[in-house]
N, C-alpha and C positions, 0 to 999 in steps of 0.2 A: 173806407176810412183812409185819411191819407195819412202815406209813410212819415213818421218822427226819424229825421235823420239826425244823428248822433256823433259826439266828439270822443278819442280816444288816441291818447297820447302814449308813447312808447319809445323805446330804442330801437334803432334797425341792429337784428342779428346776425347779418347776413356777411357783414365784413369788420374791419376792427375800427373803424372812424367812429361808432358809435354815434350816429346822428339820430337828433329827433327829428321823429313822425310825427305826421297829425294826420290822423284815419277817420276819415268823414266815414258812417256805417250807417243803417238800417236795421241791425242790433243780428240779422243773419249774412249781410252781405258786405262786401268795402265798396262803398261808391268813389273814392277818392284817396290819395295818399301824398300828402307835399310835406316840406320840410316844416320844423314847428320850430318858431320864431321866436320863441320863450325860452328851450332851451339851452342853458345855460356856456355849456359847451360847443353844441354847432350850431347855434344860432340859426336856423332855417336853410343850412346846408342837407343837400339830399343829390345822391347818383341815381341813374335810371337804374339799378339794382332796387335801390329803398322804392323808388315811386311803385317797381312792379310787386314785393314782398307777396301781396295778396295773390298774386297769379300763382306761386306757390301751393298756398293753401288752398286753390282751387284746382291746381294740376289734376286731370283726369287720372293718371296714370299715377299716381301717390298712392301707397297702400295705405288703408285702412286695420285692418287685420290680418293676424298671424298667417302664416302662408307656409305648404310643407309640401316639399316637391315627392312628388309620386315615384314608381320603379320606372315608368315610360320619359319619364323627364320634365313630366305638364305636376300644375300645383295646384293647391287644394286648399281651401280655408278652411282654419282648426279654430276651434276653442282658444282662449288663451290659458287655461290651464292645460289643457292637454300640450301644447307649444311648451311652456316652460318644463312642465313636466318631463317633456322628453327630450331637451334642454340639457337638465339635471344630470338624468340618466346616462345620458350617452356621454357627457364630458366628465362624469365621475369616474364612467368603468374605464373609460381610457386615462384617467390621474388612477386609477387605481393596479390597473396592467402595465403602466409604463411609464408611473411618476410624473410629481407636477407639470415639469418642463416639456412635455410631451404634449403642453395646452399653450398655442399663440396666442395672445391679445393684441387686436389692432385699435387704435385708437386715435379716428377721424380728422382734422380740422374742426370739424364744426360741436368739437367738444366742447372746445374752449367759450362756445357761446350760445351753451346750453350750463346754467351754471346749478340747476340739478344733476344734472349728470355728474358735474363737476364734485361735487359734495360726496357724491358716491364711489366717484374713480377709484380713489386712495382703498377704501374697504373692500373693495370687488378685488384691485391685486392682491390684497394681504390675504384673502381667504384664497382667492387661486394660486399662492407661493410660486408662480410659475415667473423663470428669469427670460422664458420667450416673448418681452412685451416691445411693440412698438409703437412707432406713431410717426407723421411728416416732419415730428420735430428736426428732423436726421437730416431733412431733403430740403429745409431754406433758413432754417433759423439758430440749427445750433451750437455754432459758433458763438452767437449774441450772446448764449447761457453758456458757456467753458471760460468765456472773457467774464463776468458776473461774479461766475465761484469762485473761480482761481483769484481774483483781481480781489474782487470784493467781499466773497463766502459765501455768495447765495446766489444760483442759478436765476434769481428771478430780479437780482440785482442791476440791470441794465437801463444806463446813462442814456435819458431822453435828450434830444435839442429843446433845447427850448423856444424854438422856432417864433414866439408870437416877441420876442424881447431882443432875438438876436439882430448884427448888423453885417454878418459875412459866414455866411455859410456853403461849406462847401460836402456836395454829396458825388457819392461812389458808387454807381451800380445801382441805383435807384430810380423808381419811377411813380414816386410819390403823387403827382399829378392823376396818375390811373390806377394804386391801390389804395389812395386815402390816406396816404400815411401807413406803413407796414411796421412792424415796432416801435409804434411814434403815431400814435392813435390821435387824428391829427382831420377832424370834419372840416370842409372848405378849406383844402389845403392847399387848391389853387389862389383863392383871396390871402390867402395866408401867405404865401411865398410871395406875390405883389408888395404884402403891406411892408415887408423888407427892404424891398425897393422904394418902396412908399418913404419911408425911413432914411434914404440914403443909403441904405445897404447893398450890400449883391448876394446874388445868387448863383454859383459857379455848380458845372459840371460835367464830370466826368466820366464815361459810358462808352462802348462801343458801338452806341448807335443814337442819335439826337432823335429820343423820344419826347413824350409830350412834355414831360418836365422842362427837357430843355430846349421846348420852345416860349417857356417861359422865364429862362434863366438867360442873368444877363448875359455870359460866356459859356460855352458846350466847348470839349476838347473831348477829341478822339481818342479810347485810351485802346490796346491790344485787349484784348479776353485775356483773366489770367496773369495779370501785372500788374495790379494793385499796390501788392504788397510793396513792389521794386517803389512805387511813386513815393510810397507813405515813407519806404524809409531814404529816399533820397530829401522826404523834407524833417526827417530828424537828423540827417547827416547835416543840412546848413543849419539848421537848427542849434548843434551841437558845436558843430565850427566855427557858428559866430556868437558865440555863447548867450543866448538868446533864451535862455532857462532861468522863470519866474516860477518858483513853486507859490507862493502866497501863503495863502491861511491852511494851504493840504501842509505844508512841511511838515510838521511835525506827528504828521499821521500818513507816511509813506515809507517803506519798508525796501529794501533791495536797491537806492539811488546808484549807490558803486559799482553795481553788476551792471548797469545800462549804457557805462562810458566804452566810448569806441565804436558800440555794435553796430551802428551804421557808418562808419568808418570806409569800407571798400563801397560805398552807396554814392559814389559820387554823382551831381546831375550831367556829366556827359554817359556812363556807364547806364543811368535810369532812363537818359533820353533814346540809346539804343533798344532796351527792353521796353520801353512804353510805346514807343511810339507818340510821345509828348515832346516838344520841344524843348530844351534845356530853360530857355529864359521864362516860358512859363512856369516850371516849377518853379526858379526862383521867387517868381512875381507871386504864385498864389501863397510863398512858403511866407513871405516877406508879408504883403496883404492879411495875411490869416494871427499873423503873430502880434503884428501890431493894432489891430484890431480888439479893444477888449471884450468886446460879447460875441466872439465866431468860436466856429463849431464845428465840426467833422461828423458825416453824416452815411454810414452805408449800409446799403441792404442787398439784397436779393443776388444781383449780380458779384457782390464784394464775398457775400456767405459762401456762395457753388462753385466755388474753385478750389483748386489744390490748395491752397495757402489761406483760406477763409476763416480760420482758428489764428494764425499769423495777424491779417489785415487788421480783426475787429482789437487785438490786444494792441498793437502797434499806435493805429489811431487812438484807443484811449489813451496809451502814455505821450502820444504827443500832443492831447486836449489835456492830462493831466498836467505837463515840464513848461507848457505853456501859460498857464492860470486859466486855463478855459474850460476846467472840471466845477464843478459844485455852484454856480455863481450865474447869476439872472445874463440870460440870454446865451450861454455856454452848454455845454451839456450837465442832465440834473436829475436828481430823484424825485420820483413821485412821491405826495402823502394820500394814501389810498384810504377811505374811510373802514372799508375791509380788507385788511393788511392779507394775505393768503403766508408772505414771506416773514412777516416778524417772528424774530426767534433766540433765544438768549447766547446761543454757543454751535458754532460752527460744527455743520453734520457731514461725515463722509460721505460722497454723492457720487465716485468715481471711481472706476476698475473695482470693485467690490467684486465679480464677476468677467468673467468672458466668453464670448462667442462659440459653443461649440464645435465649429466648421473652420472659422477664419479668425478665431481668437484675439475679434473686437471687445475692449471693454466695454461695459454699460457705462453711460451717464445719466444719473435720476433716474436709475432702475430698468430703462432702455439698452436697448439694442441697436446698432443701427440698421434703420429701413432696407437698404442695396442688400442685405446679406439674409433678409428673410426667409424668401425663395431658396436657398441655399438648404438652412435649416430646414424646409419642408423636402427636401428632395435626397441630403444624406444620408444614407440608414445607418442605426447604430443607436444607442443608449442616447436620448431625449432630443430625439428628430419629432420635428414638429408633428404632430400626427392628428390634432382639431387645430381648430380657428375659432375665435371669439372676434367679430367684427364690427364696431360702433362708427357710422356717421363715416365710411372712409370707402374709397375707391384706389385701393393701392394696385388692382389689376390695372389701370389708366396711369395712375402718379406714379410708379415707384421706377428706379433706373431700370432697363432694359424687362419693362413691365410683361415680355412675353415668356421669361421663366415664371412667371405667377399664375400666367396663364396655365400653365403646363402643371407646377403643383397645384394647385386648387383642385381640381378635381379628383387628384390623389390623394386626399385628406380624406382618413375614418368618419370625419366628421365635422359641418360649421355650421355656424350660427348667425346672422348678421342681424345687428338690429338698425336699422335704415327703412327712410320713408320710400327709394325706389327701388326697384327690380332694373338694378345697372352691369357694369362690366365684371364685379367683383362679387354681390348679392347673387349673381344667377348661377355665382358656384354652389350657396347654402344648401341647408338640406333642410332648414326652416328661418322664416325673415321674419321678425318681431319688429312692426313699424309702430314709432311712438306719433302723438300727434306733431302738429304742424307750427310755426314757426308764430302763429299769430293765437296758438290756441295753449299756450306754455306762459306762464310766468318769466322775468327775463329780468337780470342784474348782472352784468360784467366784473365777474371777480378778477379776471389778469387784465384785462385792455383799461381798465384803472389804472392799472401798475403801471401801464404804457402810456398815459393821455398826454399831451401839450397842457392840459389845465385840469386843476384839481376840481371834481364833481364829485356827484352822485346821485343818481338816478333808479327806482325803480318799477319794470313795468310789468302789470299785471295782465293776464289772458284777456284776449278781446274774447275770441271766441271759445264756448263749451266743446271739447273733444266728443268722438263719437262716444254711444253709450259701450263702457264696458273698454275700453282703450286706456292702456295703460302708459302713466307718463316715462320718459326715459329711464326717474331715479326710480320709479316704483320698479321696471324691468330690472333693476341692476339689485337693487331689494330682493325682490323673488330671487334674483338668481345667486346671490347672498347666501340666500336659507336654505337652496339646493345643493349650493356646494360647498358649504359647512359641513355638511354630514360626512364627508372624507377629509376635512380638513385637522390638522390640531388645534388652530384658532378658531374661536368662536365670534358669532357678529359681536363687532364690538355695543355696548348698551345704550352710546349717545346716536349712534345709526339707527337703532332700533325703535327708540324710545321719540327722537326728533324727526321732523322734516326741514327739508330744504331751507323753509321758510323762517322755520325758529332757530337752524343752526345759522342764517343770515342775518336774521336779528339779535344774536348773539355776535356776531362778528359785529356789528355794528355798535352796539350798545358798549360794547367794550374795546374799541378801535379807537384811533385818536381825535376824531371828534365826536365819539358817544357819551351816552347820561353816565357811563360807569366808568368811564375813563377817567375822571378827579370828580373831587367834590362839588368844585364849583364850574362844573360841565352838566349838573343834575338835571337844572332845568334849561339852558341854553344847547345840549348835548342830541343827539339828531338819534333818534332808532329807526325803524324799518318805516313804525307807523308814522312818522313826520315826515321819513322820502316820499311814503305814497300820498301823503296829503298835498306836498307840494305839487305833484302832477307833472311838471316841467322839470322835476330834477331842483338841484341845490346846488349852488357854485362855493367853492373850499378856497379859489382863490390860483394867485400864481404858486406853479413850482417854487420851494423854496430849498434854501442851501440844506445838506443832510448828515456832511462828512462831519464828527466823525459817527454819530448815531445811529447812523445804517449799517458800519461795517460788520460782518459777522465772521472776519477770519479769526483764525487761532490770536494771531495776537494782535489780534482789536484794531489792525493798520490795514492800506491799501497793499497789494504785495505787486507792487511793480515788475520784480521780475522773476518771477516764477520760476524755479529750473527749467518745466514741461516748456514755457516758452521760448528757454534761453535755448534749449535743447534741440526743439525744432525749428529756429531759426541757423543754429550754428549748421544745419544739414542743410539748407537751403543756402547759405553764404559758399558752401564747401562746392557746392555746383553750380556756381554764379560763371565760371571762365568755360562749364558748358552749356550755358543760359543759348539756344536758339536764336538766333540775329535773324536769321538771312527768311524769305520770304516762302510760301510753302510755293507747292506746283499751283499752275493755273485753275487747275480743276479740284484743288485742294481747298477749304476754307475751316475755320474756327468756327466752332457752334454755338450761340447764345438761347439763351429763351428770350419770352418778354410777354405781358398781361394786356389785357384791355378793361377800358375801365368798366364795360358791359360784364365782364366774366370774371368767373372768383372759382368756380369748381365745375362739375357735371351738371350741376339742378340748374345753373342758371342756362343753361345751354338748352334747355325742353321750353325754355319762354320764348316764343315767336317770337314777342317783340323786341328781345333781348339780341337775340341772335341773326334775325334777319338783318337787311339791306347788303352791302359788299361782302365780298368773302373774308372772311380775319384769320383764317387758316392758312398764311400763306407762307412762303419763302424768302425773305428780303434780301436783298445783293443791291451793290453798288453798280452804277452802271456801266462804269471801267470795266468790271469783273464780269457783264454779263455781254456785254459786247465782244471779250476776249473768247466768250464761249457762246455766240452767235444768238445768243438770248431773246426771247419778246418779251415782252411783257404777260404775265398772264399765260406764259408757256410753263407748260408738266416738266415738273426735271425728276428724277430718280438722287434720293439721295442717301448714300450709304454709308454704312460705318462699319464695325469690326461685329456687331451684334445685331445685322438687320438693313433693312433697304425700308424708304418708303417712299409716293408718288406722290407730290405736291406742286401747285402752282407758283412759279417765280414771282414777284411783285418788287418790279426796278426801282431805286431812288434814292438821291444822294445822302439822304440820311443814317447812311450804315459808313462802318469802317472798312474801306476795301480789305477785302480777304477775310471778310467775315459774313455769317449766315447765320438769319435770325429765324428759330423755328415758335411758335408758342405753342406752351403745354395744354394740358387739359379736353382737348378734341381727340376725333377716335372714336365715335359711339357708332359703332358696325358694325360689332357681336351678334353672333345669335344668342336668341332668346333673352335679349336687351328691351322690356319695356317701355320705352322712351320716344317722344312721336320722332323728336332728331334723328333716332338711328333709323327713320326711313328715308332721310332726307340728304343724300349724300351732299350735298350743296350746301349744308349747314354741318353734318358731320363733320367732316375733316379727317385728318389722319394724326393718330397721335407720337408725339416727339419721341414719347419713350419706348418706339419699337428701334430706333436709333441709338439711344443713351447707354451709357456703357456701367453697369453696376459695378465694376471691379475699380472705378475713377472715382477714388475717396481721398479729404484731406486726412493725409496721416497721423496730424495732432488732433480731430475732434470727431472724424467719422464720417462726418457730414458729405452726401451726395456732392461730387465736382460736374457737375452739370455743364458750366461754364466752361469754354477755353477746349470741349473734344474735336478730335479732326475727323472732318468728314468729307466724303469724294462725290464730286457732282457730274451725275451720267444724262448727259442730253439727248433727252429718248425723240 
């Protein structure tokens, strides 16, 4: 009989661009996966991530079933009730002997796009009452959400470009070209940045190293690691000098204006052009460019987050997209209208210091911890040391700063639990792995990278494929383990958890969101529910960004709060040490540490796809070749490179696209553990060596928490 090959359309989960698929199948297998040209939002954009997706769910090495490691070390496939079961057990008697807080919760990247999961998050902490919770938020993003609350009242509040309308935009530490857009869910965002140019616009950038972005950008300048903030506010010093302050239609909904005069006052562009390493006349030029300009933008991620001043830079650049009229307004920075609102909410929630750090007496944010300090808390003793782990979808033994104190607690824990589809760096501490199914066999809807998109959509996709028999999905694991740890808790599951799924607490969100049948009357029958997303197959377009202020704001008093004390506060300690701001250049054999991604790689899973990871090595070491010449350098020569936490052995890779006296390592490689199921970790050549045996966990921004990754000094031994 011959094969019926078959159409099936979806969103890739894999990263935050949310691009459609179109998966040619055979109803068991994917013959095929290209970009799907319908829709709405990426138009037929696809990375070699999406095209491989199905290699995933065919990985060899992907569990299937609960797995429970024996007395000798080897594992063992259980039932999955006898797995939850003991589950239960073991994380109750320890909340029962030694209080909530004596239970960590980790809590993966790949939560965020798993949007059962997500539905479940919230109910799984309230029954565990434990304030041990983490996640990566801490290690690249969460300054985006401190500038959000404080600024705005709501952590999820965070000002998109509106990249498809602007005509000058300029980015910070970003490499949008290779993650798709990072908070700025942004499919084909290399066509995307051209049609700027296309337009008449530019595209200016900023970075310690001329990545792929900016060889797409009309201008690249060299900035220092770690200076950001100096630039941004050397352009609200001319700013302010040449009184160049348009508020527009925000006036009368911005809070704090008089607090903001002066403060970049000692910020002059000779004093920024010392610390940057930027030329005086280009700041003018880009400050001058940017202002006059009415649809430009300020754009930073990754690099602008991981620094000491990363809670600084992201508040700084809003107020000067705000003093400028380049907040709320087409082609400027803008809010989304998400068809499932997650943040709509009538009155501003306390989200901050509610708690602190037992160890290091960090506050939480949004009920967090930050990440660098976990290890900490599992290695203290004394009244609610970490003493289990609850692990979902996260490899913090590989990601987290100086990831070899994890290495070291993890095996000291009474007890863990991970629930992940491999046996990785962090999994093969557990003492049982509950793997849910796989990326194409799950239902799929983006509750937050909505929040994030360049263009209002909405799309939903359902399971291509049936899970094995008897495999539970991520929210049904988080459900079971609900009802196990209820029986110590004082809270009981709440009755819409119980009573709903995923599916109907999503149609609910929809039906009563701002383009649902329930959201007015005359939206009844024009108004969109689950079952109209899934009929349209391709998704639904909502249109452009539109303007939001003042209807978004959720602060106490219903305004933007421009200047926050917390900000005034940690900027006046950074002004107070500006006359001992470092000028002068390190030793030779000194350099500043960067990360940096490829567009092949997002986490550990992608790194077991042959296809993904083969050809050149991408694990390398980049130096200028000023820099490697002064230290007798080749190419593709081992150097040793160490820091105050650790040594590690990597290949050099020369070329003038870095900033001398800097050294670019990328994260996420390192799979050479034993007892690491993964065909990489046999492949040293593909392995690599991972950044964060170098990274320094005690290197936090002081205002938000957040991993400074960016800007540490490390010494280069030429072995």
């Amino acid at each position: 009989m011959e094969t019926v090959h078959q159409k099936h359309y979806r969103v890739c989960n894999l990263c935050e661009a949310m691009c459609g698929l179109e998966i040619t199948h055979d109803g068991k297998k994917v013959i095929s996966v290209k970009g799907d040209q319908n829709d709405p939002l990426s138009k037929g954009s696809i990375c070699p991530k999406g095209a491989l997706i199905h290699k995933l769910h065919e990985d060899l090495n992907r569990l299937k079933k609960p797995l429970q490691k024996k007395e000798d070390g080897s594992w063992e496939e259980i039932s999955w009730k006898l797995a939850l079961d003991t589950v239960g057990e073991k994380i109750n008697a320890i909340r029962k002997k030694y209080g909530d807080d004596s239970v960590g919760f980790y809590l993966g990247n790949p939560t965020v796009h798993n949007f059962g999961m997500m539905m479940m998050t919230g109910e799984l902490k309230r029954i565990l009452r434990t304030k041990n919770s983490f996640s990566p938020t801490s290690m690249d993003q969460l300054p985006h959400h401190f500038m959000g609350y404080y600024m705005y009242g709501h952590s999820l509040n965070i000002p998109i470009p509106d990249i498809d309308r602007t005509e000058y935009m300029v980015i910070f530490g970003a490499n949008p070209v290779a993650s798709n857009g990072s908070l700025m869910s942004a499919p084909g965002v290399h066509m995307r940045l051209l049609d700027i140019q296309k337009r008449g616009g530019k595209v200016i950038l900023l970075d310690p190293r001329k990545n792929e972005t900016g060889n797409v950008a009309d201008e690249h300048y060299f900035i220092k690691p770690n200076t950001d903030l100096y630039f941004l506010l050397g352009m609200l010093h001319i700013i302010q000098k040449n009184n160049w302050i348009s508020l527009g239609h925000l006036e009368d909904h911005i809070h704090g204006l008089e607090q903001l005069k002066n403060i970049a006052a000692p910020y002059s562009p000779k004093i920024v052009a010392k610390i940057t390493g930027v030329e005086e006349k280009v700041l003018q030029q880009i400050t001058k460019d940017y202002v006059s300009n009415k649809r430009a933008v300020l754009y930073g991620r990754m690099g602008m987050s991981t620094q000491e001043h990363g809670g600084l830079c992201h508040w700084i650049s809003g107020v000067i997209n705000i003093l400028t009229e380049h907040m709320d307004k087409p082609g400027c920075a803008m809010f989304t209208t998400p068809a499932f609102d997650v943040k709509r909410t009538s009155k501003f929630k306390k989200a901050h210091g509610r708690w602190h750090s037992r160890v290091h007496g960090l506050p939480e944010f949004e009920g967090e911890l930050p990440v660098s300090i976990m290890a900490a808390e599992m290695l203290t003793p004394g009244k609610g040391q970490i003493r289990a782990l609850i692990s979902y979808a996260g490899n913090p033994a590989l990601s987290t700063p100086n990831a070899k104190r994890l290495e070291e607690a993890l095996p000291k824990l009474d007890f863990m639990v991970a629930i992940d589809i491999f046996l990785n760096e962090t999994t093969r501490h557990a003492d049982i792995i509950l793997p849910p199914p796989s990326h194409l066999e799950i239902d799929h809807y983006d509750l937050i990278f909505n929040l994030l998109s360049v263009h209002n959509n909405v799309k939903f996709s359902q399971a291509l494929f049936t899970p094995q028999k008897d495999q539970l999905y991520d929210w049904q694991i988080a459900k079971e383990l609900v009802k196990r740890f209820a029986k110590v808790s004082a809270k009981k599951p709440s009755k819409i958890f119980q009573w709903l799924n995923p599916r109907q607490l999503l149609n609910l969100g929809l039906l009563l969101g701002p383009y649902g049948k329930w959201s007015s009357p005359r939206r009844w029958f024009s108004g969109i529910s689950l079952k109209k997303v899934i009929r349209s197959k391709h998704g639904i377009g909502l249109g452009n960004l539109q303007p939001q202020i003042p209807e978004i704001l959720t602060t106490r008093n219903g305004k933007i709060n421009i200047a926050d004390p917390i900000f005034l506060n940690g900027l006046e300690n950074v002004t107070k040490g500006l006359d001992k701001y470092p000028y002068t250049q390190l030793a030779k054999n000194k350099f500043l540490l960067i990360g940096r991604r490829h567009l092949r790689t997002n986490n550990s899973w992608m790194h077991n796809i042959e296809r993904l990871s083969k050809g050149r090595n991408k694990c390398t070491a980049i130096m200028h070749p000023d820099d490697a010449s002064q230290l007798n350098l080749q190419n593709a020569q081992d150097i040793t490179v160490k820091s105050t936490t650790g040594a590690i052995t990597i290949p050099v890779e020369i070329t003038n696209t870095i900033m001398r006296g800097v050294l670019s390592i990328p994260h996420g490689f390192g799979h050479t553990k034993k007892g690491v199921r993964l065909d990489i970790a046999t492949k040293p050549d593909r392995a690599g060596v991972s950044v964060n045996d170098i990274t320094d966990q005690n290197r936090l921004d002081p205002l938000t928490g957040n991993a400074a990754f960016s800007g540490q000094v490390v010494e280069i031994i030429v072995n």
